[in-house]
N, C-alpha and C positions, 0 to 999 in steps of 0.2 A: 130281231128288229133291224130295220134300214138304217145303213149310215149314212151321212152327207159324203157327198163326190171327193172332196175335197180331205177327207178325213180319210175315207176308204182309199185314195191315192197315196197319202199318206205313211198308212199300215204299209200297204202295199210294197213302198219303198224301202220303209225298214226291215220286211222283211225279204226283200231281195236282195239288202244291204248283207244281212246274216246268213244266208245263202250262200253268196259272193265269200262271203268271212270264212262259212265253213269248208269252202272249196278248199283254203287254204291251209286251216288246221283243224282239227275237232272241236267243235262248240259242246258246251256244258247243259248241252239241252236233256234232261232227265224228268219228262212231264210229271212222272206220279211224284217224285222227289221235289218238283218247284211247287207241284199242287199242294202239299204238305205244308210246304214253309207258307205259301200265298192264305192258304185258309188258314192259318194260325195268326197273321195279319190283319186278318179281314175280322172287324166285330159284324154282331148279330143285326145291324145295320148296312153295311158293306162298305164302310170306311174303311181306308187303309192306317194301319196303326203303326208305328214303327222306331216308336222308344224301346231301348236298351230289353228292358224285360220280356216286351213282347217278338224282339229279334231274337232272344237266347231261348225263348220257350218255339219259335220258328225254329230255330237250328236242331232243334232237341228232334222235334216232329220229322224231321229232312234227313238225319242220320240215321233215326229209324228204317225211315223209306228208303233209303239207298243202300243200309246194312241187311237189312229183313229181319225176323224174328222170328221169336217161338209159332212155327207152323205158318210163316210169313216171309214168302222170298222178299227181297230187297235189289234194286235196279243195279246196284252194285257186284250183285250175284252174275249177274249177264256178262259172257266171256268175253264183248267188243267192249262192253263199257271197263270193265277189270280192267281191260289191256290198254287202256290210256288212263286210267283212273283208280286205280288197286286200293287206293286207302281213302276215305272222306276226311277233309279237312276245314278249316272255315274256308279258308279262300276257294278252295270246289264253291263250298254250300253258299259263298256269296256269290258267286261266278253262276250255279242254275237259279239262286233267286231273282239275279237282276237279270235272267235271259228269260225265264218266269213271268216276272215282271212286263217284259218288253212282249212274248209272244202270248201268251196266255191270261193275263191279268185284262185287256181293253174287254177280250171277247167275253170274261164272265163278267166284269161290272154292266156291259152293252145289255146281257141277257136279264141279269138281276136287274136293273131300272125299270120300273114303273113308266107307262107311257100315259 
């Protein structure tokens, strides 16, 4: 769906902002791992929820994703992300939710709305 100019400029900025960011150091950007935490926020509605319970049942989902599991790698398993990132912690898990948030979150609520 079309966004307004002004909107799409917007995006646009912030994400040449995080760009610019990343030039400088490693951004916490770990798409399957923020998609985790984002959809465990999001109700069957697609509001975002973000009381205490449903940020720790988020974190639960995001450590999974970035450790892997039984017959399930984890982005964490990947030898560039290891090598700045060797352990998940909350401050990681809050660090790719709110990068999550910022990159990934407009573009699926823009898709889910009803025109």
């Amino acid at each position: 769906m079309p966004v307004a100019a002004d909107e799409a400029i917007s995006r646009l900025s912030d994400y040449l902002n995080l760009y610019f960011e990343g030039m400088d150091k490693p951004l916490a950007y770990l798409p399957d791992t923020a998609m985790a935490g984002i959809a465990a926020c999001l109700d069957k509605k697609g509001n975002w929820m973000d009381d205490a319970s449903t940020l720790e049942k988020a974190f639960s989902k995001m450590y999974v994703a970035f450790n892997g599991g039984y017959m399930t790698n984890g982005e964490g398993e990947n030898a560039y992300v290891a090598r700045v990132w060797p352990h998940a912690d909350d401050r990681l898990m809050e660090n790719v939710l709110a990068l999550g948030q910022a990159v990934l979150l407009p573009a699926l609520l823009a898709e889910e709305s009803p025109e």
